[in-house]
LOFI-579099 format. One record per residue (C-alpha): x, y, z; residue in one letter. Coordinates in steps of 0.2 Angstrom, whole numbers, plus 2048, in hexadecimal, padded with zeros to 3 digits. Each point is the difference from the previous one (the first is absolute). Example, Ala and Ser with C-alpha at 12.3 -4.5 7.8 and 13.67 -1.06 7.14 Angstrom:
2
83E;7EA;827;A
806;811;7FD;S
//
This chain:
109
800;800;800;X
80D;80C;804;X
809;7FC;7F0;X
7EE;805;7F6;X
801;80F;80A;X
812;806;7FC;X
7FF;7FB;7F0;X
7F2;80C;7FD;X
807;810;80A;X
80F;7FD;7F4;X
7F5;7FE;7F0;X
7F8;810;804;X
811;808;804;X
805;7FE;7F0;X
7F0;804;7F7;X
7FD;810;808;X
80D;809;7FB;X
7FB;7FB;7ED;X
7ED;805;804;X
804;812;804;X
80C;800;7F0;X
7EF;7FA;7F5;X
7F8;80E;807;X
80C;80D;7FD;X
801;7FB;7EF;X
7EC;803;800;X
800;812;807;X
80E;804;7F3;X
7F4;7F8;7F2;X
7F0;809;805;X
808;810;803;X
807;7FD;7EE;X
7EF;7FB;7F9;X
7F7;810;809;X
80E;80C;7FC;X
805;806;810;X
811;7F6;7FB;X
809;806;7F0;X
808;7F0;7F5;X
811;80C;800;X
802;801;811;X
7FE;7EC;802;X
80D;7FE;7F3;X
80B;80C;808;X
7FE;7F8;813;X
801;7EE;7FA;X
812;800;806;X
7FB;805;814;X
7EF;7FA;801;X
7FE;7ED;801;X
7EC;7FD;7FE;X
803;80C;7EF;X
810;7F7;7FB;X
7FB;7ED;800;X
7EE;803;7F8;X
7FF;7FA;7EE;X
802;80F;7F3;X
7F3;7FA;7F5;X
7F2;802;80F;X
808;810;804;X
7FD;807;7F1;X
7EF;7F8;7FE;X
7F9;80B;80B;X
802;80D;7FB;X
7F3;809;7F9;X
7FC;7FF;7EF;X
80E;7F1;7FD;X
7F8;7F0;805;X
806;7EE;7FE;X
802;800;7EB;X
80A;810;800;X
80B;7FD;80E;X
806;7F0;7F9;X
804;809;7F1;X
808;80E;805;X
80B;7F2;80B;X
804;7F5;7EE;X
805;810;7F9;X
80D;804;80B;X
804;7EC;800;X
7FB;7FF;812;X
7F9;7F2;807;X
7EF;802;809;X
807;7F5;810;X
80D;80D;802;X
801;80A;810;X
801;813;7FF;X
80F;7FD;80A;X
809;7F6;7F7;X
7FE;80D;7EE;X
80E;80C;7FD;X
7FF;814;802;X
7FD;7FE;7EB;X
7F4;7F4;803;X
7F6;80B;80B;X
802;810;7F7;X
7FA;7F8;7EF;X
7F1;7F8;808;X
7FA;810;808;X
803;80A;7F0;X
7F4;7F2;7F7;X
7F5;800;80E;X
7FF;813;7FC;X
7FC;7FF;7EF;X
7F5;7F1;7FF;X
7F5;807;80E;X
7FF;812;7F6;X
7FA;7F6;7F3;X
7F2;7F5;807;X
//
């Protein structure tokens, strides 16, 4: 019985930590989705803020406002980014490019 008991405070030990991550990552999507979070400003601090820097750049870019799940792959395939890449793991190019398509791409639609 105690063994059932350990094993559980340590399973939720190790979950918890990637629970509150899951809902970082959330609160930077919707604030992305309502617009209170510029997609510029999450490239820029993908480097310092971990729940920005280990989210997939193709759901990033998803929601934003007039992109959606077609155009964001496309953008992504443009620049020969995968769309399980991180936003952490792009380069400063990478991230410079994507927001000046993002840019364009959301003037047109």
């Amino acid at each position: 019985m105690t063994t059932s008991t350990n094993l559980r405070s340590e399973r939720h030990a190790a979950v918890l930590p990637l629970q509150l991550l899951r809902q970082q990552m959330d609160v930077v999507l919707s604030q992305v989705e309502t617009g209170t979070l510029k997609i510029d400003s999450i490239l820029s601090l993908s480097d310092l803020d971990e729940a920005s820097s280990v989210l997939y750049a193709c759901k990033l870019i998803e929601v934003v406002p007039g992109i959606g799940k077609v155009k964001a792959r496309h953008l992504l395939a443009k620049m020969n980014v995968s769309e399980t890449e991180q936003t952490g793991n792009l380069t400063l190019d990478q991230r410079n490019k994507l927001v000046q398509l993002i840019a364009t791409e959301v003037i047109a639609s």
